[in-house]
Biotite code that builds the C-alpha atoms (Angstrom):
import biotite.structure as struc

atoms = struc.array([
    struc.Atom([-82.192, -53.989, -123.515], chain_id="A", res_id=1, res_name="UNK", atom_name="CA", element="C"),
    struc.Atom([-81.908, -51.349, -126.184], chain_id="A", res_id=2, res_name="UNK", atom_name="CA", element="C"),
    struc.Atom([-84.387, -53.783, -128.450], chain_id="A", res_id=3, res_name="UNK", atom_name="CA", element="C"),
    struc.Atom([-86.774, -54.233, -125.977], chain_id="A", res_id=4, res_name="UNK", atom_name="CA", element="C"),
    struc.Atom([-87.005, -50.222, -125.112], chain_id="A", res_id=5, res_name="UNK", atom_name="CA", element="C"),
    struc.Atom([-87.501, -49.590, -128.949], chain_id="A", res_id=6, res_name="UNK", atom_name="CA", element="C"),
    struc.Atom([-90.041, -51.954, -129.061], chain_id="A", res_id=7, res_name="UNK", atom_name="CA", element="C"),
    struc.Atom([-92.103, -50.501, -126.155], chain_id="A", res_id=8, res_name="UNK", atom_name="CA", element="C"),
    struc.Atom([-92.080, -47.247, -127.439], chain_id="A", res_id=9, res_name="UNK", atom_name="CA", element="C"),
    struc.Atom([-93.123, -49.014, -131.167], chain_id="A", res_id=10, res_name="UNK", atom_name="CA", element="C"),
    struc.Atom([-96.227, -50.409, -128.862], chain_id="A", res_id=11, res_name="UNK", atom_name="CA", element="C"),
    struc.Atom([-97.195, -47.259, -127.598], chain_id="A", res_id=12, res_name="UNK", atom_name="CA", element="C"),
    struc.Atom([-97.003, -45.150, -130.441], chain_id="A", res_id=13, res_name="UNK", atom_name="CA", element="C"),
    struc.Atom([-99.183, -47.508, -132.328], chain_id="A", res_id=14, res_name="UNK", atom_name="CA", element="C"),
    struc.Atom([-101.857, -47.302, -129.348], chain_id="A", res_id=15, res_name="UNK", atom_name="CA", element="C"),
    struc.Atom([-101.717, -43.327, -129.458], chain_id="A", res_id=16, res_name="UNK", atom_name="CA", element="C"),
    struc.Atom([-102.257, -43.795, -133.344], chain_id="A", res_id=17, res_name="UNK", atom_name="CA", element="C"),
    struc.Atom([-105.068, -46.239, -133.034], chain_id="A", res_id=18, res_name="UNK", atom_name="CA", element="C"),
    struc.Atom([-106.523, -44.841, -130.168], chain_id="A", res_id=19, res_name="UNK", atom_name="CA", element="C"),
    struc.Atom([-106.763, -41.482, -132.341], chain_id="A", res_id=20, res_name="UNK", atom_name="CA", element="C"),
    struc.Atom([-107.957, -42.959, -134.994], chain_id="A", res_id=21, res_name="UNK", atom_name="CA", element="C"),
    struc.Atom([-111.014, -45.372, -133.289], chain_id="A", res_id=22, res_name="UNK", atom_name="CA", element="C"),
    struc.Atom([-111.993, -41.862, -131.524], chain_id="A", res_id=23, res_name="UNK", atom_name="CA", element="C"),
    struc.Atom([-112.249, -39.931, -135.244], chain_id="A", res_id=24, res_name="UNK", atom_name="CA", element="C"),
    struc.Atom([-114.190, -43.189, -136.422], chain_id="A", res_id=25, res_name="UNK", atom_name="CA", element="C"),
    struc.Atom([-116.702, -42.909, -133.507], chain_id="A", res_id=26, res_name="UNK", atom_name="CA", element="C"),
    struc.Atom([-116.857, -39.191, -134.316], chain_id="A", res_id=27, res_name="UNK", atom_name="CA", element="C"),
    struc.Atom([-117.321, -39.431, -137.915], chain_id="A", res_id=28, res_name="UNK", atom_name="CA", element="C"),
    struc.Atom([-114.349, -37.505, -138.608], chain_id="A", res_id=29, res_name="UNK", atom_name="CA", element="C"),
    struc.Atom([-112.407, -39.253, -140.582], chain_id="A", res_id=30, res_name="UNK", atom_name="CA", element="C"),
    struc.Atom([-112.295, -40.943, -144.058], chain_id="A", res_id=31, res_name="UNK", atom_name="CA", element="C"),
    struc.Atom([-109.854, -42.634, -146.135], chain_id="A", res_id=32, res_name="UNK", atom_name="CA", element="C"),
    struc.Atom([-109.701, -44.439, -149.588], chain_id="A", res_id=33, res_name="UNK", atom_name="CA", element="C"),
    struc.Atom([-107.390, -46.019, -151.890], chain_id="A", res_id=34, res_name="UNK", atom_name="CA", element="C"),
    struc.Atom([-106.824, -44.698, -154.870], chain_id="A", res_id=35, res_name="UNK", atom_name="CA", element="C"),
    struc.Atom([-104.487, -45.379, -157.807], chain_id="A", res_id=36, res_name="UNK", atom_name="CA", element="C"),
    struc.Atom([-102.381, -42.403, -156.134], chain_id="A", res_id=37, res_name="UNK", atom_name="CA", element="C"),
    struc.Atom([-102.350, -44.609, -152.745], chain_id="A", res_id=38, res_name="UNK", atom_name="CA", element="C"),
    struc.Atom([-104.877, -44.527, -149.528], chain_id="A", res_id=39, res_name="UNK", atom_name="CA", element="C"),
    struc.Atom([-106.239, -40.267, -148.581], chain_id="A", res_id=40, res_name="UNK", atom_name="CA", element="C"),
    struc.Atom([-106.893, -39.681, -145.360], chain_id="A", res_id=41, res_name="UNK", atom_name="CA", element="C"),
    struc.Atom([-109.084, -36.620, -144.710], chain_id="A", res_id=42, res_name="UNK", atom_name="CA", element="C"),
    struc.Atom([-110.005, -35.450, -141.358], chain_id="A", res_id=43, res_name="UNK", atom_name="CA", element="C"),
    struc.Atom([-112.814, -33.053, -140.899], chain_id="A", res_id=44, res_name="UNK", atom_name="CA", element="C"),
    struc.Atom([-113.524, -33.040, -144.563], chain_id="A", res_id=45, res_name="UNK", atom_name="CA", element="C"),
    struc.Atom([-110.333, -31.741, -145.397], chain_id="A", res_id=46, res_name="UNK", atom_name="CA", element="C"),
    struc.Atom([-107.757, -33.977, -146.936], chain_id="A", res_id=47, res_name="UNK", atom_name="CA", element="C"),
    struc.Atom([-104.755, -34.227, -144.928], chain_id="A", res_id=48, res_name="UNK", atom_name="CA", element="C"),
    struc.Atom([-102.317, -36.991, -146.059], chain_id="A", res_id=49, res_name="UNK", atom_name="CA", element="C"),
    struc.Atom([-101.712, -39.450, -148.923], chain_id="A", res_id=50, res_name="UNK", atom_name="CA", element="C"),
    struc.Atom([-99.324, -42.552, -148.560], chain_id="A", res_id=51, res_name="UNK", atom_name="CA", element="C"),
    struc.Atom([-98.991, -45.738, -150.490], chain_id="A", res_id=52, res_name="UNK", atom_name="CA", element="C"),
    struc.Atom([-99.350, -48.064, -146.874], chain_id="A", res_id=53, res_name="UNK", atom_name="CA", element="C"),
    struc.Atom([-102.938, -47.190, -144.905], chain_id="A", res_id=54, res_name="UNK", atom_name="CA", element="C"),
    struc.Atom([-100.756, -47.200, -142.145], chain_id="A", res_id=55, res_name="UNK", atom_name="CA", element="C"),
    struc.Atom([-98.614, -44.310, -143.152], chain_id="A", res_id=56, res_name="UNK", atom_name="CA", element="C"),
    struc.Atom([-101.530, -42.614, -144.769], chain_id="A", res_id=57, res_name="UNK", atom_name="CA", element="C"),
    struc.Atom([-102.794, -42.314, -141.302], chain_id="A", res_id=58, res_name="UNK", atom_name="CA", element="C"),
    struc.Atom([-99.287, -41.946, -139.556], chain_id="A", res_id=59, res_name="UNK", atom_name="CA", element="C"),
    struc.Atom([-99.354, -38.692, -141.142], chain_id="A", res_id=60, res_name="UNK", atom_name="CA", element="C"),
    struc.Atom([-102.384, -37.786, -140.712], chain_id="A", res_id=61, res_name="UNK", atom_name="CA", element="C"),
    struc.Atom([-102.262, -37.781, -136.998], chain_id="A", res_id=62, res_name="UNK", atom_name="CA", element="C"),
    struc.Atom([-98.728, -36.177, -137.312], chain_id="A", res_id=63, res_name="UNK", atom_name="CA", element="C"),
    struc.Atom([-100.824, -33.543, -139.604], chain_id="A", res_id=64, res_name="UNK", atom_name="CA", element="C"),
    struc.Atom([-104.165, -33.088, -137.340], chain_id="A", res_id=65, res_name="UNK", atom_name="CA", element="C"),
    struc.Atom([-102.550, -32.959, -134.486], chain_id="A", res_id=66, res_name="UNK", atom_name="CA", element="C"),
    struc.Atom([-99.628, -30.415, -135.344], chain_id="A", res_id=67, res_name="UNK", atom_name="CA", element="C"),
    struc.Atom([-102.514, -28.416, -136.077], chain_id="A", res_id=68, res_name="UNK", atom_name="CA", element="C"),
    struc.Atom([-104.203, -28.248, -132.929], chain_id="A", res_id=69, res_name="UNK", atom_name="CA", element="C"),
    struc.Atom([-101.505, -27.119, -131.226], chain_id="A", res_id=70, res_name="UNK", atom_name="CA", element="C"),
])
């Protein structure tokens, strides 16, 4: 039970994060590269997270963008 709860809440935390991030695509707010220092992620033209994994680069980003909108 507790496996099957963690993985539901796995499965909708990666649709918020994808769902953020096709919205910025649409919007032509974000960009990201790789680098040697590992994938940037800037949102809005302002860089706003740098991971080794793309999907951590924009984990944080989200956690980042959306921290400060509130």
């Amino acid at each position: 039970m507790m496996r099957e709860r963690a993985a539901l809440a796995a499965n909708a935390e990666d649709a918020d994060l994808w769902r953020w991030f096709s919205r910025l695509v649409e919007e032509r707010r974000v960009r990201w590269c790789c680098s040697a220092r590992g994938w940037l992620v800037s949102v809005d033209n302002r860089h706003v997270a740098t991971a080794q994994s793309f999907d951590d680069a924009m984990r944080d980003a989200m956690e980042r963008v959306t921290a400060r909108s509130n």
